[in-house]
C-alpha positions as CSV (number, residue, x, y, z in Angstrom):
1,X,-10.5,-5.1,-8.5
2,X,-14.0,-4.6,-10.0
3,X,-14.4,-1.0,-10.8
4,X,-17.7,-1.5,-13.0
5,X,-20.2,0.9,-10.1
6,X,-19.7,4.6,-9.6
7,X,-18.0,6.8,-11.2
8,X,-13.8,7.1,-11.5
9,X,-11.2,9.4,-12.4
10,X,-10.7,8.5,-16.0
11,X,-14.2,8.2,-17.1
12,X,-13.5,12.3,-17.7
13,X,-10.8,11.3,-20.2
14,X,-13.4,9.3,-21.7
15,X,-12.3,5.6,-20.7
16,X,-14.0,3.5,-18.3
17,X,-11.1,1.2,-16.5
18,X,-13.4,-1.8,-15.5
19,X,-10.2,-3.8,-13.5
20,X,-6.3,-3.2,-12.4
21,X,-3.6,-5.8,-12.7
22,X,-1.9,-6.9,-9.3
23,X,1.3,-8.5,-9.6
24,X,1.9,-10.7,-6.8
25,X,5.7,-12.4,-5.8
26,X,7.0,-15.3,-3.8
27,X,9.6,-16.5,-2.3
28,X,9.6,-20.2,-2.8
29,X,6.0,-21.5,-3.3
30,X,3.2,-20.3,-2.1
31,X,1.7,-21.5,1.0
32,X,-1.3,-24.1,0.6
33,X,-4.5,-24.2,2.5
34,X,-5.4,-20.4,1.5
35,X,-8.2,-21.5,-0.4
36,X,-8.3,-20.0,-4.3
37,X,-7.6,-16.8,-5.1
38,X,-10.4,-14.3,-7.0
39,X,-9.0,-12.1,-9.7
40,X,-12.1,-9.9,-9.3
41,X,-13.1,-8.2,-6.1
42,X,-16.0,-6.4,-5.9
43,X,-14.9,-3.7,-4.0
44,X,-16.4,-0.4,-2.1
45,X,-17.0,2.7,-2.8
46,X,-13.3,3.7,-2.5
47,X,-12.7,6.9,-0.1
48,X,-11.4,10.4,-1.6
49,X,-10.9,12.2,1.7
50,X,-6.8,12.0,1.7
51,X,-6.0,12.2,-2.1
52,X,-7.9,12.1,-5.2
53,X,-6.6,8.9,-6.5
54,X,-7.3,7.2,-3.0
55,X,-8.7,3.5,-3.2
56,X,-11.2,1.2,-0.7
57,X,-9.4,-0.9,1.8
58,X,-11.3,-3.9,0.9
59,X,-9.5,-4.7,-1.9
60,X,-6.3,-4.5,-0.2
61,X,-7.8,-6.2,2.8
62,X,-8.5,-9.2,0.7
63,X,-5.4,-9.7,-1.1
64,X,-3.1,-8.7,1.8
65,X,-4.6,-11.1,3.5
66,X,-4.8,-13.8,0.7
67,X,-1.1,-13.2,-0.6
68,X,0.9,-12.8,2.2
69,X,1.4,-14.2,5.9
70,X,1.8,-12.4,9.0
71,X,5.5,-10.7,8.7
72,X,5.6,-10.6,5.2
73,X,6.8,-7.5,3.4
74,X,4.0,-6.1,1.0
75,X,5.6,-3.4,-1.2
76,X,3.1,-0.8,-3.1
77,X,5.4,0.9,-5.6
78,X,2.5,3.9,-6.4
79,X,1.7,5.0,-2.5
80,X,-0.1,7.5,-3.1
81,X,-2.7,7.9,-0.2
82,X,-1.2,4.6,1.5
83,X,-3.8,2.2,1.7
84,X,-1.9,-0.9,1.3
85,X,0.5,0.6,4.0
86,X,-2.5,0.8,6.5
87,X,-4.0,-2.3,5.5
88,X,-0.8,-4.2,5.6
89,X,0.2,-2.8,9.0
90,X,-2.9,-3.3,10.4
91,X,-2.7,-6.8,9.5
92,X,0.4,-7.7,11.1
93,X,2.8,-6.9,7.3
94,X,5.9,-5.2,6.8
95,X,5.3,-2.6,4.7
96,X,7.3,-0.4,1.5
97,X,5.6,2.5,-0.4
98,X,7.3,4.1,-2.6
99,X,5.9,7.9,-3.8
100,X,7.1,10.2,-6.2
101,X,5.7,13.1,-4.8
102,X,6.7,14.2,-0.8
103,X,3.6,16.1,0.1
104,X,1.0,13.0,-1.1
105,X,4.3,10.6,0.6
106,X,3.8,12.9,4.0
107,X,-0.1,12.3,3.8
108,X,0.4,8.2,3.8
109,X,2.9,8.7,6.4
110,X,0.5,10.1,8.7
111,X,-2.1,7.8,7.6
112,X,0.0,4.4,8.7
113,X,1.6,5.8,11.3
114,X,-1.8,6.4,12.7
115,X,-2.7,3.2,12.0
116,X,0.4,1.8,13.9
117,X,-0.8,3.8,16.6
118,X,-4.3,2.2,17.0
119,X,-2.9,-1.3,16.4
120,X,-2.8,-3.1,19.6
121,X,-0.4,-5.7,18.2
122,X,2.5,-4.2,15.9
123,X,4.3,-7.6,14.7
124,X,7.8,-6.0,14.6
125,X,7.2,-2.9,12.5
126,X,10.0,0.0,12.5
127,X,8.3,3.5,12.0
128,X,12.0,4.9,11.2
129,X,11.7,2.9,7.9
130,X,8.6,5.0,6.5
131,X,9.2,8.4,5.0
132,X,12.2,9.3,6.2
133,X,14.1,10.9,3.8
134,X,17.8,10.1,2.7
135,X,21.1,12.0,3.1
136,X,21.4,14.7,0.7
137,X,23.9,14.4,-2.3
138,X,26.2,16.8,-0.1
139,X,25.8,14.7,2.7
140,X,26.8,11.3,0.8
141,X,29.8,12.7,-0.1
142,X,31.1,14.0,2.8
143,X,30.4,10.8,4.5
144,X,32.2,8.4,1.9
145,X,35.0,11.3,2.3
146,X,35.5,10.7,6.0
């Protein structure tokens, strides 16, 4: 992703992060006929209305689409605001996120399950699999006990 316009959060800490690595996996080989792949993507002014480390959807947009065919799984282990989520849902993906923090995990929760909701086709996406939280340690064990 090109970050080289506008400011961003870590020009305050006095460095100026120009790009950010994407690590990309496949299963077998990946499919011809996609055309090349850019490693910079000059992307838009990204949006800061959900949480402060949000990012623009075009960058996921073009390597969702790029990477991964309709019913892949696209897994974004920092959530945060879930972009990738929305984007990935919204272009027929499965989707993981993975967030440290519950509030910020509630916030992308909302965000792709509203998504979801204005998707007119939802390629086999489960809603029970996003944010739902595990059994508590209590719970584990009283389970593996019965």
């Amino acid at each position: 992703m090109n970050q080289e316009d506008g400011p961003h959060p870590r020009m305050a800490m006095g460095i100026e992060v120009m790009w950010k690595p994407v690590v990309h996996y496949v299963k077998g080989v990946f499919p011809q006929g996609k055309g090349f792949l850019r490693d910079m993507v000059k992307i838009v002014e990204p949006e800061k209305d959900i949480h402060e480390w949000q990012q623009s959807e075009s960058w996921a947009d073009y390597y969702i689409q790029k990477l991964t065919e309709e019913g892949d799984t696209v897994l974004d282990p920092y959530l945060g605001s879930g972009t990738a989520g929305a984007v990935a849902v919204r272009n027929g993906r499965n989707f993981i996120g993975i967030e440290k923090d519950p509030n910020v995990a509630r916030e992308a929760y909302s965000r792709i399950c509203q998504e979801l909701s204005t998707t007119t086709t939802v390629h086999g996406a489960n809603t029970d699999l996003f944010g739902q939280p595990g059994p508590s340690e209590d719970e584990e064990r009283r389970n593996v006990a019965t």
